[in-house]
VEXDREN-2710 file (C-alpha; in Angstrom, 1 decimal):
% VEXDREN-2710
k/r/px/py/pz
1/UNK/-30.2/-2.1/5.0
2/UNK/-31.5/-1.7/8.7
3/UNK/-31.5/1.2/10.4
4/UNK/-28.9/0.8/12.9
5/UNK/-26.8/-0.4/9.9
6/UNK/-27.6/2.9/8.1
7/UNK/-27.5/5.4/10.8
8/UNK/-23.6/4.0/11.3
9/UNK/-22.5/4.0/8.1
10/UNK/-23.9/7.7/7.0
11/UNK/-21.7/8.6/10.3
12/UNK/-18.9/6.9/8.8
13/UNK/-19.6/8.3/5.7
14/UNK/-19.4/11.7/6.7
15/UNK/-15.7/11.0/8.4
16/UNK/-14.8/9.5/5.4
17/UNK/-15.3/12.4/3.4
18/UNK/-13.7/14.6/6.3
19/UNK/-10.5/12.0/6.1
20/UNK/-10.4/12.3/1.9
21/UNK/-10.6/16.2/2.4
22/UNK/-7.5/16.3/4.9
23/UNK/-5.9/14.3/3.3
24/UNK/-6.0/16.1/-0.4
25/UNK/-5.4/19.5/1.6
26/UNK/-1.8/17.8/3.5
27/UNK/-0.8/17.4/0.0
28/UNK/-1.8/20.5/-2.0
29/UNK/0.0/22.6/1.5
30/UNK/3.1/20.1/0.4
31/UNK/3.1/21.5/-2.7
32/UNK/2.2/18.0/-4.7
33/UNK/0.3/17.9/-7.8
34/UNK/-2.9/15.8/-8.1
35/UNK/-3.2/14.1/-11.1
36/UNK/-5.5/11.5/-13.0
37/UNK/-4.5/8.9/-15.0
38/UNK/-6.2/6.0/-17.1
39/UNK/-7.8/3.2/-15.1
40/UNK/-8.1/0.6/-17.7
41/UNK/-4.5/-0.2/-18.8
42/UNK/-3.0/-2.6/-21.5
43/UNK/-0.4/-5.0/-18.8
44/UNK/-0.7/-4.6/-15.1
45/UNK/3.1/-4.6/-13.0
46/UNK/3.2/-8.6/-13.2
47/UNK/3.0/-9.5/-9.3
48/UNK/2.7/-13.5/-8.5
49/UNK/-0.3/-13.1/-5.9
50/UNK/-2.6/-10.0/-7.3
51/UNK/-5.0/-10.8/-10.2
52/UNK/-6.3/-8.1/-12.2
53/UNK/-9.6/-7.9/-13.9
54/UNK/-9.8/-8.0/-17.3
55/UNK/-11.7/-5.5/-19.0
56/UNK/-11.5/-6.3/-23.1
57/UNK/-8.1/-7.0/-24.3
58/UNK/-6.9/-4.3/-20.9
59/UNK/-7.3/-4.4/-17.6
60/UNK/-8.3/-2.7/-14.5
61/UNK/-5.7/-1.3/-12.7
62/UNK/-4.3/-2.5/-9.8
63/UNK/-2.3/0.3/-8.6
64/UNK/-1.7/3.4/-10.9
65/UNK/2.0/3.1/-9.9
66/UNK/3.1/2.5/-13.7
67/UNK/1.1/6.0/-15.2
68/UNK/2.4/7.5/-12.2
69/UNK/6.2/6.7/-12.5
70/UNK/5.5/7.7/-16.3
71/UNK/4.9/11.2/-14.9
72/UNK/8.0/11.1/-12.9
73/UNK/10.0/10.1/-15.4
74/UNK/8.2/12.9/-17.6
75/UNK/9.8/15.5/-15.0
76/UNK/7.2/15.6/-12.3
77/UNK/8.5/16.0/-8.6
78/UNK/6.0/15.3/-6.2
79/UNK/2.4/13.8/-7.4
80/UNK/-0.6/12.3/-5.7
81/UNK/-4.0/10.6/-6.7
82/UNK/-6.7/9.3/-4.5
83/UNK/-8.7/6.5/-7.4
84/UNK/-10.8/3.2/-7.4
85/UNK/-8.3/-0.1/-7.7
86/UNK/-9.4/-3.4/-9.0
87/UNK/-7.8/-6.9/-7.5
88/UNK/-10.1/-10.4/-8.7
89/UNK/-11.1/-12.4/-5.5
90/UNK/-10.1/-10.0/-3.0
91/UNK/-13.0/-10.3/-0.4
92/UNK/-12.6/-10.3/3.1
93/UNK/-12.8/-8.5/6.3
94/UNK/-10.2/-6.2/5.4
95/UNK/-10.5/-6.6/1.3
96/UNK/-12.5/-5.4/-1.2
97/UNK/-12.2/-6.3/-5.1
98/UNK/-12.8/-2.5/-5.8
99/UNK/-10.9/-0.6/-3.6
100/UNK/-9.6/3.1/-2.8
101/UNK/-6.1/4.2/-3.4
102/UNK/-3.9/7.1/-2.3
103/UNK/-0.8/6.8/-4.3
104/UNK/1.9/9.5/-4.0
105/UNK/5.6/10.0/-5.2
106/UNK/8.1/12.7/-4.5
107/UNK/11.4/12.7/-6.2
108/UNK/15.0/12.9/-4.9
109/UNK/13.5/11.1/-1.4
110/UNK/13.8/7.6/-0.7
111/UNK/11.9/5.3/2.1
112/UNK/13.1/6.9/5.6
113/UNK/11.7/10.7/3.7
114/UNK/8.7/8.2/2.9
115/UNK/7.8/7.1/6.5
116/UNK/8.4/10.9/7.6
117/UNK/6.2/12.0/5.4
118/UNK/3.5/8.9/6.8
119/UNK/3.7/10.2/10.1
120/UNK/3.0/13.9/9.1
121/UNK/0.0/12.9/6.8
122/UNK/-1.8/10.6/9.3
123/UNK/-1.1/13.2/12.4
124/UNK/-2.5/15.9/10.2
125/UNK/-5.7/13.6/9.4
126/UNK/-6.1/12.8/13.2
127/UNK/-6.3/16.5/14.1
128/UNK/-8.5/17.6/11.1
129/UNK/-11.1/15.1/12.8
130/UNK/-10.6/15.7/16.8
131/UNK/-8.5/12.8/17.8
132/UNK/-5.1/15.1/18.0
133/UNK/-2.6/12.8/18.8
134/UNK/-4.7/9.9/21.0
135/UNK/-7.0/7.3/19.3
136/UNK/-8.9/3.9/20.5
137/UNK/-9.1/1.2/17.6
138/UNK/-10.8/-2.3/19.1
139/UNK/-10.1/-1.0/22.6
140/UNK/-6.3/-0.5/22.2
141/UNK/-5.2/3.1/22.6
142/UNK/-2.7/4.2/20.2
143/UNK/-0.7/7.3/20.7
144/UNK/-0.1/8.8/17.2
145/UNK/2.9/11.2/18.3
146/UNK/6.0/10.9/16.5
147/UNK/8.3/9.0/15.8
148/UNK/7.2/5.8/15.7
149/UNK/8.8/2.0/16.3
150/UNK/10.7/0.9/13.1
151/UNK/11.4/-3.0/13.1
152/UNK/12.9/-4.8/10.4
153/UNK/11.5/-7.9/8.7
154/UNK/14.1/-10.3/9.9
155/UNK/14.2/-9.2/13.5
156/UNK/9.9/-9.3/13.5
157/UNK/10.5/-12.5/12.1
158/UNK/13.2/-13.8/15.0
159/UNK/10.7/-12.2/17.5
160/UNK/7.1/-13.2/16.3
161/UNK/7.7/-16.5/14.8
162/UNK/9.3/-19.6/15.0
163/UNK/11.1/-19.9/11.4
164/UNK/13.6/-17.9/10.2
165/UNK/12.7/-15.7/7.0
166/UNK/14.6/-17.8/4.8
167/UNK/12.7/-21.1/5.7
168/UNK/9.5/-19.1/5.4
169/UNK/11.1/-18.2/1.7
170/UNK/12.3/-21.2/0.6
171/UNK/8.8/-22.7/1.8
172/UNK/6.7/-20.5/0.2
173/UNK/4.8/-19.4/3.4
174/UNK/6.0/-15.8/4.1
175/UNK/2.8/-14.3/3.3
176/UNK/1.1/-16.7/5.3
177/UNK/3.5/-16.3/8.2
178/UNK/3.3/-12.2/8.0
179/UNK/-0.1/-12.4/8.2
180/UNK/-1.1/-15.0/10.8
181/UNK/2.1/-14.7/12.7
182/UNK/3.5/-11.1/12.6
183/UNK/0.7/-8.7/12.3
184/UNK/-1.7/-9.6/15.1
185/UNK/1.7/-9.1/16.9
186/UNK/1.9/-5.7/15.2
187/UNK/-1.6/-4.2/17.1
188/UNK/0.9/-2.1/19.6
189/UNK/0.1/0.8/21.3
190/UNK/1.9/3.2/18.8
191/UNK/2.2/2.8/15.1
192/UNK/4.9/0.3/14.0
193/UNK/6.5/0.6/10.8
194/UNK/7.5/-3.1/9.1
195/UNK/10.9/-2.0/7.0
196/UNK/13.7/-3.9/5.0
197/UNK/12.0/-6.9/3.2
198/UNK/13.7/-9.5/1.3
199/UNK/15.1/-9.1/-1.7
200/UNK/12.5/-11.3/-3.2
201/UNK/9.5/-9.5/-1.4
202/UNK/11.1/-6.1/-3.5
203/UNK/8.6/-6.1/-5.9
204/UNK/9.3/-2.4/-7.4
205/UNK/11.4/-1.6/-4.5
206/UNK/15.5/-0.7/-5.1
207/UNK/17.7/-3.0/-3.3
208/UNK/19.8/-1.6/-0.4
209/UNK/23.1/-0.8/-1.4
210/UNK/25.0/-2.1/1.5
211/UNK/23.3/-5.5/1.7
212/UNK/21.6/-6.4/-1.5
213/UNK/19.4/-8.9/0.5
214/UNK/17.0/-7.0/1.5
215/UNK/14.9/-4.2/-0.3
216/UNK/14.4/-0.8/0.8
217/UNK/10.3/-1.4/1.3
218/UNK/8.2/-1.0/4.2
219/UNK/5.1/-1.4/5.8
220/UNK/3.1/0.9/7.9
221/UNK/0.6/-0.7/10.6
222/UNK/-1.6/0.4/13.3
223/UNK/-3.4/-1.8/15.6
224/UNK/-2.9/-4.6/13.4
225/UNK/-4.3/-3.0/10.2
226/UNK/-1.6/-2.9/7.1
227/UNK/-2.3/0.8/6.7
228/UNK/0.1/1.3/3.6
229/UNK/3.4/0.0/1.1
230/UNK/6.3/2.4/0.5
231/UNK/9.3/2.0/-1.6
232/UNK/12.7/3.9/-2.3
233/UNK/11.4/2.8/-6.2
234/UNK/13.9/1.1/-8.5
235/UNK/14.9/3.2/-11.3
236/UNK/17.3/0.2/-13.2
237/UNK/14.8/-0.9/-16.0
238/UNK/17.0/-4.3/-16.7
239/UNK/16.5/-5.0/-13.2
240/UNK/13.2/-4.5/-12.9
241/UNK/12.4/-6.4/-16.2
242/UNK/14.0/-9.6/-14.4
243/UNK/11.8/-9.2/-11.7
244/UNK/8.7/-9.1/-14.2
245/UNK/10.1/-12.1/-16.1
246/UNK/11.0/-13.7/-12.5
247/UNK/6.8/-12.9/-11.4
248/UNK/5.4/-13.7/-14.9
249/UNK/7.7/-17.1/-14.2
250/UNK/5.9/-17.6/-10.6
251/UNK/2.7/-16.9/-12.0
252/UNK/2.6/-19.8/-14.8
253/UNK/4.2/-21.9/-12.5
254/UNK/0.8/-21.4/-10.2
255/UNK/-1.6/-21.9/-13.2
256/UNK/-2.5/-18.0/-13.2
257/UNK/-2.9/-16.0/-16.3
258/UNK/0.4/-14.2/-17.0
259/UNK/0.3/-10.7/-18.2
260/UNK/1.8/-8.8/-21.1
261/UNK/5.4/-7.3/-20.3
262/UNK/4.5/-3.7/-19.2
263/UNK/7.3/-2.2/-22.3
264/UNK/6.2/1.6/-22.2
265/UNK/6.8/1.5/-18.3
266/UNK/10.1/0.1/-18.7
267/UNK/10.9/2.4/-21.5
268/UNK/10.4/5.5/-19.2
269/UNK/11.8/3.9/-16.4
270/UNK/15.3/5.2/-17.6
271/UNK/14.4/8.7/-17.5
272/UNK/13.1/8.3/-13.9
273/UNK/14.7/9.8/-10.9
274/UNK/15.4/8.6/-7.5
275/UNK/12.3/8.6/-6.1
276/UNK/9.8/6.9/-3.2
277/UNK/6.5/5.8/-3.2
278/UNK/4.0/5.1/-1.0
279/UNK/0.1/3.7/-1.7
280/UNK/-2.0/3.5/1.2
281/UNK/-5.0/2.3/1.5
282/UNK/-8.1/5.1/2.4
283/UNK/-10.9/2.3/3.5
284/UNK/-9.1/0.6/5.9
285/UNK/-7.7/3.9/7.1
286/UNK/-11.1/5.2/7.9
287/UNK/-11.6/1.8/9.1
288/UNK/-9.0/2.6/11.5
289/UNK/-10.7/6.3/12.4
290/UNK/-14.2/4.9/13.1
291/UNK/-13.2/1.6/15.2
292/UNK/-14.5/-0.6/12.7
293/UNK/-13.1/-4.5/12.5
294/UNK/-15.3/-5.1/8.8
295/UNK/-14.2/-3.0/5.8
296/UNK/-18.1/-3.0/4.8
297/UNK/-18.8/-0.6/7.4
298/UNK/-17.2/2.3/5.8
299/UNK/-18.3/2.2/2.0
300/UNK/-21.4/3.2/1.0
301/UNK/-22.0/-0.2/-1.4
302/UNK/-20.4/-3.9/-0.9
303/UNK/-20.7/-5.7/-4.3
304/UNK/-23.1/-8.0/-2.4
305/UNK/-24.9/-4.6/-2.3
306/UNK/-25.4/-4.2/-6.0
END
Protein backbone atom coordinates (compact mmCIF):
# COMPACT_ATOMS: atom_id res chain seq x y z
CA UNK A 1 0.00 0.00 0.00
CA UNK A 2 1.58 3.42 -0.90
CA UNK A 3 1.57 6.15 1.08
CA UNK A 4 -0.78 8.42 -0.44
CA UNK A 5 -3.07 5.35 -0.64
CA UNK A 6 -2.69 4.88 3.15
CA UNK A 7 -2.73 8.37 4.37
CA UNK A 8 -6.45 8.46 2.56
CA UNK A 9 -7.77 5.63 3.71
CA UNK A 10 -6.82 5.94 7.59
CA UNK A 11 -8.74 9.43 6.97
CA UNK A 12 -11.51 7.52 5.70
CA UNK A 13 -11.20 5.20 8.23
CA UNK A 14 -11.54 7.46 10.96
CA UNK A 15 -15.04 8.94 9.31
CA UNK A 16 -16.07 5.60 9.05
CA UNK A 17 -15.92 4.88 12.47
CA UNK A 18 -17.49 8.48 13.22
CA UNK A 19 -20.51 7.49 10.65
CA UNK A 20 -20.95 3.77 12.51
CA UNK A 21 -20.95 5.77 15.94
CA UNK A 22 -23.84 8.23 14.71
CA UNK A 23 -25.43 6.02 13.36
CA UNK A 24 -25.75 3.32 16.45
CA UNK A 25 -26.43 6.54 18.74
CA UNK A 26 -29.80 7.76 16.06
CA UNK A 27 -30.98 4.45 17.02
CA UNK A 28 -30.38 3.78 20.66
CA UNK A 29 -32.03 7.91 21.07
CA UNK A 30 -35.06 6.07 18.86
CA UNK A 31 -35.44 3.74 21.36
CA UNK A 32 -34.40 0.53 19.10
CA UNK A 33 -32.80 -2.48 20.35
CA UNK A 34 -29.46 -3.69 18.80
CA UNK A 35 -29.34 -7.21 18.47
CA UNK A 36 -26.96 -10.00 17.04
CA UNK A 37 -27.94 -12.80 15.35
CA UNK A 38 -26.19 -15.93 13.69
CA UNK A 39 -24.29 -15.31 10.46
CA UNK A 40 -24.06 -18.73 9.16
CA UNK A 41 -27.59 -19.90 8.51
CA UNK A 42 -29.17 -23.28 7.13
CA UNK A 43 -31.34 -21.58 3.66
CA UNK A 44 -30.81 -18.06 2.68
CA UNK A 45 -34.36 -15.97 1.46
CA UNK A 46 -34.22 -17.71 -2.15
CA UNK A 47 -33.64 -14.49 -4.44
CA UNK A 48 -32.94 -15.33 -8.41
CA UNK A 49 -29.84 -12.92 -8.71
CA UNK A 50 -27.87 -13.06 -5.17
CA UNK A 51 -25.62 -16.23 -4.50
CA UNK A 52 -24.74 -17.04 -1.10
CA UNK A 53 -21.64 -18.68 0.05
CA UNK A 54 -21.70 -21.82 1.27
CA UNK A 55 -20.07 -22.48 4.36
CA UNK A 56 -20.57 -26.61 5.24
CA UNK A 57 -24.02 -27.84 4.71
CA UNK A 58 -25.14 -23.57 5.71
CA UNK A 59 -24.39 -20.58 4.41
CA UNK A 60 -23.32 -17.15 4.86
CA UNK A 61 -25.86 -14.82 5.20
CA UNK A 62 -26.94 -12.53 2.85
CA UNK A 63 -28.98 -10.28 4.77
CA UNK A 64 -30.02 -11.05 8.47
CA UNK A 65 -33.58 -10.11 7.41
CA UNK A 66 -34.99 -13.78 8.25
CA UNK A 67 -33.35 -13.90 12.23
CA UNK A 68 -34.51 -10.53 12.28
CA UNK A 69 -38.26 -10.90 11.32
CA UNK A 70 -37.90 -14.01 13.79
CA UNK A 71 -37.46 -11.37 16.51
CA UNK A 72 -40.41 -9.44 15.29
CA UNK A 73 -42.45 -12.05 15.14
CA UNK A 74 -41.10 -13.05 18.73
CA UNK A 75 -42.63 -9.62 19.99
CA UNK A 76 -39.81 -7.16 19.30
CA UNK A 77 -40.84 -3.59 18.13
CA UNK A 78 -38.11 -1.77 16.78
CA UNK A 79 -34.53 -3.64 16.25
CA UNK A 80 -31.27 -2.78 14.44
CA UNK A 81 -27.85 -4.56 13.61
CA UNK A 82 -24.94 -3.15 11.84
CA UNK A 83 -23.03 -6.99 10.63
CA UNK A 84 -20.66 -8.44 7.79
CA UNK A 85 -22.98 -9.86 4.66
CA UNK A 86 -21.71 -12.40 2.19
CA UNK A 87 -22.91 -12.34 -1.66
CA UNK A 88 -20.52 -14.89 -4.29
CA UNK A 89 -19.06 -12.74 -7.20
CA UNK A 90 -20.08 -9.54 -6.03
CA UNK A 91 -16.98 -7.38 -7.08
CA UNK A 92 -17.06 -4.10 -8.44
CA UNK A 93 -16.68 -0.50 -8.09
CA UNK A 94 -19.56 -0.27 -5.85
CA UNK A 95 -19.52 -4.25 -4.54
CA UNK A 96 -17.80 -6.16 -2.36
CA UNK A 97 -18.45 -10.03 -1.65
CA UNK A 98 -18.10 -9.31 2.14
CA UNK A 99 -20.00 -6.37 2.81
CA UNK A 100 -21.44 -4.17 5.78
CA UNK A 101 -25.05 -4.08 6.75
CA UNK A 102 -27.39 -1.89 8.71
CA UNK A 103 -30.56 -3.67 8.91
CA UNK A 104 -33.46 -2.19 11.04
CA UNK A 105 -37.24 -2.93 11.53
CA UNK A 106 -39.92 -1.13 13.53
CA UNK A 107 -43.31 -2.52 13.90
CA UNK A 108 -46.75 -1.02 13.18
CA UNK A 109 -44.89 1.35 10.39
CA UNK A 110 -44.84 0.69 6.77
CA UNK A 111 -42.56 2.25 3.87
CA UNK A 112 -43.61 6.09 3.84
CA UNK A 113 -42.63 5.84 8.16
CA UNK A 114 -39.58 3.97 6.44
CA UNK A 115 -38.33 6.79 4.20
CA UNK A 116 -39.02 9.34 7.13
CA UNK A 117 -37.09 7.64 9.26
CA UNK A 118 -34.09 7.56 6.19
CA UNK A 119 -34.13 11.11 5.98
CA UNK A 120 -33.77 11.67 9.89
CA UNK A 121 -30.88 8.97 10.12
CA UNK A 122 -28.77 10.29 7.23
CA UNK A 123 -29.34 14.13 8.34
CA UNK A 124 -28.35 13.15 11.79
CA UNK A 125 -25.05 11.33 10.32
CA UNK A 126 -24.34 14.49 8.14
CA UNK A 127 -24.27 16.81 11.18
CA UNK A 128 -22.46 14.37 13.66
CA UNK A 129 -19.51 14.84 10.92
CA UNK A 130 -19.76 18.72 9.93
CA UNK A 131 -21.57 18.60 6.68
CA UNK A 132 -25.12 19.87 8.32
CA UNK A 133 -27.34 19.85 5.64
CA UNK A 134 -24.90 20.60 2.38
CA UNK A 135 -22.52 17.96 0.85
CA UNK A 136 -20.35 17.61 -2.51
CA UNK A 137 -20.18 13.87 -3.88
CA UNK A 138 -18.05 13.80 -7.52
CA UNK A 139 -18.62 17.56 -7.75
CA UNK A 140 -22.43 17.59 -7.47
CA UNK A 141 -23.74 19.44 -4.43
CA UNK A 142 -26.53 17.70 -2.71
CA UNK A 143 -28.72 19.49 -0.31
CA UNK A 144 -29.68 16.93 2.38
CA UNK A 145 -32.78 19.03 3.86
CA UNK A 146 -35.91 17.39 4.02
CA UNK A 147 -38.15 16.11 2.27
CA UNK A 148 -36.80 14.68 -0.53
CA UNK A 149 -38.06 13.81 -4.37
CA UNK A 150 -40.18 10.57 -4.32
CA UNK A 151 -40.60 9.07 -8.04
CA UNK A 152 -42.14 5.95 -8.73
CA UNK A 153 -40.74 3.06 -10.79
CA UNK A 154 -43.05 3.33 -13.71
CA UNK A 155 -42.91 7.11 -14.12
CA UNK A 156 -38.63 6.84 -13.78
CA UNK A 157 -39.13 4.39 -16.29
CA UNK A 158 -41.44 6.68 -18.78
CA UNK A 159 -38.92 9.43 -18.05
CA UNK A 160 -35.34 7.74 -18.18
CA UNK A 161 -35.84 5.18 -20.67
CA UNK A 162 -37.15 4.21 -23.78
CA UNK A 163 -39.25 0.88 -22.79
CA UNK A 164 -41.97 0.60 -20.77
CA UNK A 165 -41.50 -1.47 -17.42
CA UNK A 166 -43.40 -4.20 -18.66
CA UNK A 167 -41.26 -4.83 -21.86
CA UNK A 168 -38.20 -4.38 -19.59
CA UNK A 169 -40.18 -7.39 -17.48
CA UNK A 170 -41.21 -9.55 -19.95
CA UNK A 171 -37.57 -9.14 -21.40
CA UNK A 172 -35.73 -9.90 -18.56
CA UNK A 173 -33.70 -6.65 -18.63
CA UNK A 174 -35.10 -4.51 -15.69
CA UNK A 175 -32.09 -4.79 -13.75
CA UNK A 176 -30.04 -3.98 -16.48
CA UNK A 177 -32.15 -1.03 -17.52
CA UNK A 178 -32.30 0.33 -13.65
CA UNK A 179 -28.88 0.31 -13.61
CA UNK A 180 -27.48 1.67 -16.90
CA UNK A 181 -30.59 3.65 -17.71
CA UNK A 182 -32.16 5.03 -14.44
CA UNK A 183 -29.57 5.61 -11.89
CA UNK A 184 -26.93 7.65 -13.48
CA UNK A 185 -30.20 9.70 -14.06
CA UNK A 186 -30.75 9.52 -10.33
CA UNK A 187 -27.29 11.67 -9.41
CA UNK A 188 -29.74 14.85 -8.66
CA UNK A 189 -28.93 17.57 -6.58
CA UNK A 190 -31.16 16.28 -3.55
CA UNK A 191 -31.66 12.70 -2.50
CA UNK A 192 -34.28 10.92 -4.65
CA UNK A 193 -36.13 8.10 -3.33
CA UNK A 194 -37.09 5.17 -6.15
CA UNK A 195 -40.70 3.84 -4.68
CA UNK A 196 -43.44 1.37 -5.90
CA UNK A 197 -41.72 -1.49 -7.82
CA UNK A 198 -43.40 -4.23 -9.65
CA UNK A 199 -45.02 -6.80 -8.22
CA UNK A 200 -42.42 -9.11 -9.43
CA UNK A 201 -39.42 -6.91 -8.18
CA UNK A 202 -41.43 -7.42 -4.40
CA UNK A 203 -39.18 -9.70 -3.18
CA UNK A 204 -40.19 -9.61 0.70
CA UNK A 205 -42.17 -6.59 0.07
CA UNK A 206 -46.30 -6.57 0.80
CA UNK A 207 -48.23 -5.73 -2.30
CA UNK A 208 -50.20 -2.38 -2.34
CA UNK A 209 -53.55 -2.85 -1.49
CA UNK A 210 -55.19 -0.61 -3.96
CA UNK A 211 -53.17 -1.83 -7.03
CA UNK A 212 -51.71 -5.17 -6.44
CA UNK A 213 -49.20 -4.42 -9.37
CA UNK A 214 -46.86 -2.85 -7.69
CA UNK A 215 -45.09 -3.56 -4.21
CA UNK A 216 -44.71 -1.25 -1.50
CA UNK A 217 -40.58 -1.20 -1.86
CA UNK A 218 -38.28 1.47 -2.43
CA UNK A 219 -35.04 2.68 -3.08
CA UNK A 220 -33.02 5.44 -1.61
CA UNK A 221 -30.18 7.18 -3.88
CA UNK A 222 -27.92 9.97 -3.69
CA UNK A 223 -25.78 11.17 -6.40
CA UNK A 224 -26.23 8.07 -8.15
CA UNK A 225 -25.27 5.65 -5.38
CA UNK A 226 -28.15 2.93 -4.32
CA UNK A 227 -27.78 3.98 -0.68
CA UNK A 228 -30.48 1.47 0.71
CA UNK A 229 -33.83 -1.17 0.21
CA UNK A 230 -36.90 -0.64 2.32
CA UNK A 231 -40.10 -2.58 2.48
CA UNK A 232 -43.60 -2.37 4.15
CA UNK A 233 -42.64 -6.36 4.73
CA UNK A 234 -45.11 -9.05 3.89
CA UNK A 235 -46.52 -10.72 6.73
CA UNK A 236 -48.90 -13.60 4.51
CA UNK A 237 -46.51 -16.65 4.82
CA UNK A 238 -48.50 -18.56 1.82
CA UNK A 239 -47.73 -15.64 -0.14
CA UNK A 240 -44.38 -15.38 0.49
CA UNK A 241 -43.74 -19.09 0.14
CA UNK A 242 -44.99 -18.67 -3.67
CA UNK A 243 -42.61 -16.16 -4.11
CA UNK A 244 -39.74 -18.59 -2.76
CA UNK A 245 -41.06 -21.37 -4.88
CA UNK A 246 -41.52 -18.69 -7.90
CA UNK A 247 -37.38 -17.49 -7.14
CA UNK A 248 -36.16 -21.12 -6.43
CA UNK A 249 -38.16 -21.69 -10.02
CA UNK A 250 -36.02 -18.74 -11.66
CA UNK A 251 -33.00 -19.89 -10.13
CA UNK A 252 -32.96 -23.58 -11.71
CA UNK A 253 -34.16 -22.21 -14.73
CA UNK A 254 -30.65 -20.04 -14.81
CA UNK A 255 -28.45 -23.11 -13.92
CA UNK A 256 -27.90 -21.67 -10.18
CA UNK A 257 -27.83 -23.71 -7.20
CA UNK A 258 -31.37 -23.51 -5.50
CA UNK A 259 -31.54 -23.21 -1.88
CA UNK A 260 -33.42 -25.06 0.81
CA UNK A 261 -37.04 -23.62 1.59
CA UNK A 262 -36.33 -21.17 4.56
CA UNK A 263 -39.49 -23.34 6.79
CA UNK A 264 -38.67 -21.83 10.41
CA UNK A 265 -38.89 -18.23 8.78
CA UNK A 266 -42.12 -18.99 7.31
CA UNK A 267 -43.29 -20.61 10.42
CA UNK A 268 -42.85 -17.34 12.43
CA UNK A 269 -43.96 -15.30 9.69
CA UNK A 270 -47.58 -15.73 11.00
CA UNK A 271 -46.89 -14.27 14.30
CA UNK A 272 -45.28 -11.25 12.68
CA UNK A 273 -46.78 -7.82 12.77
CA UNK A 274 -47.10 -5.10 10.26
CA UNK A 275 -43.94 -3.94 10.01
CA UNK A 276 -41.01 -2.10 7.56
CA UNK A 277 -37.66 -2.73 6.87
CA UNK A 278 -34.96 -1.10 5.64
CA UNK A 279 -31.09 -2.45 4.97
CA UNK A 280 -28.71 0.02 3.88
CA UNK A 281 -25.59 -0.32 3.03
CA UNK A 282 -22.67 1.54 5.51
CA UNK A 283 -19.59 1.26 2.76
CA UNK A 284 -21.11 2.89 0.14
CA UNK A 285 -22.62 5.31 2.54
CA UNK A 286 -19.23 6.40 3.71
CA UNK A 287 -18.40 6.11 0.19
CA UNK A 288 -20.84 8.87 -0.22
CA UNK A 289 -19.38 10.98 3.02
CA UNK A 290 -15.66 10.93 1.78
CA UNK A 291 -16.34 11.59 -2.13
CA UNK A 292 -15.01 8.37 -3.13
CA UNK A 293 -16.16 6.74 -6.78
CA UNK A 294 -14.24 2.98 -5.60
CA UNK A 295 -15.71 1.11 -2.65
CA UNK A 296 -11.94 0.07 -1.88
CA UNK A 297 -11.20 3.31 -0.61
CA UNK A 298 -13.12 3.08 2.52
CA UNK A 299 -12.31 -0.48 3.96
CA UNK A 300 -9.40 -1.19 5.58
CA UNK A 301 -8.76 -4.75 3.47
CA UNK A 302 -10.11 -5.70 -0.31
CA UNK A 303 -9.91 -9.50 -0.62
CA UNK A 304 -7.23 -8.80 -3.15
CA UNK A 305 -5.71 -7.45 0.10
CA UNK A 306 -5.55 -10.73 1.95
Amino acid sequence: MDDDRQNALHKHLQLRACIIQAIRQFFIDSGYLEVETPIRIPAPAPEAHIDAVESGDWFLQTSPELCMKRLLAAGAQRIFQICKCFRQAERGDRHLPEMTLLEWYRADSNYLDMMNECEALIGQVARHINLKNMMTYQDTEIDLTPPWPRISVAEAFKKFTSVSMKAALQNDRFDVIMVEEIEPNLAQSQPVFLYDYPALRGALARLKPQDSRYAERFELYIGGLEICNAFSELTDPVAQKARFISEQERRRKAGRRVYPMPHTFLDALKDMPEAAGNALGIDRLVMLFTDTKQIDEVVAFTPEDL
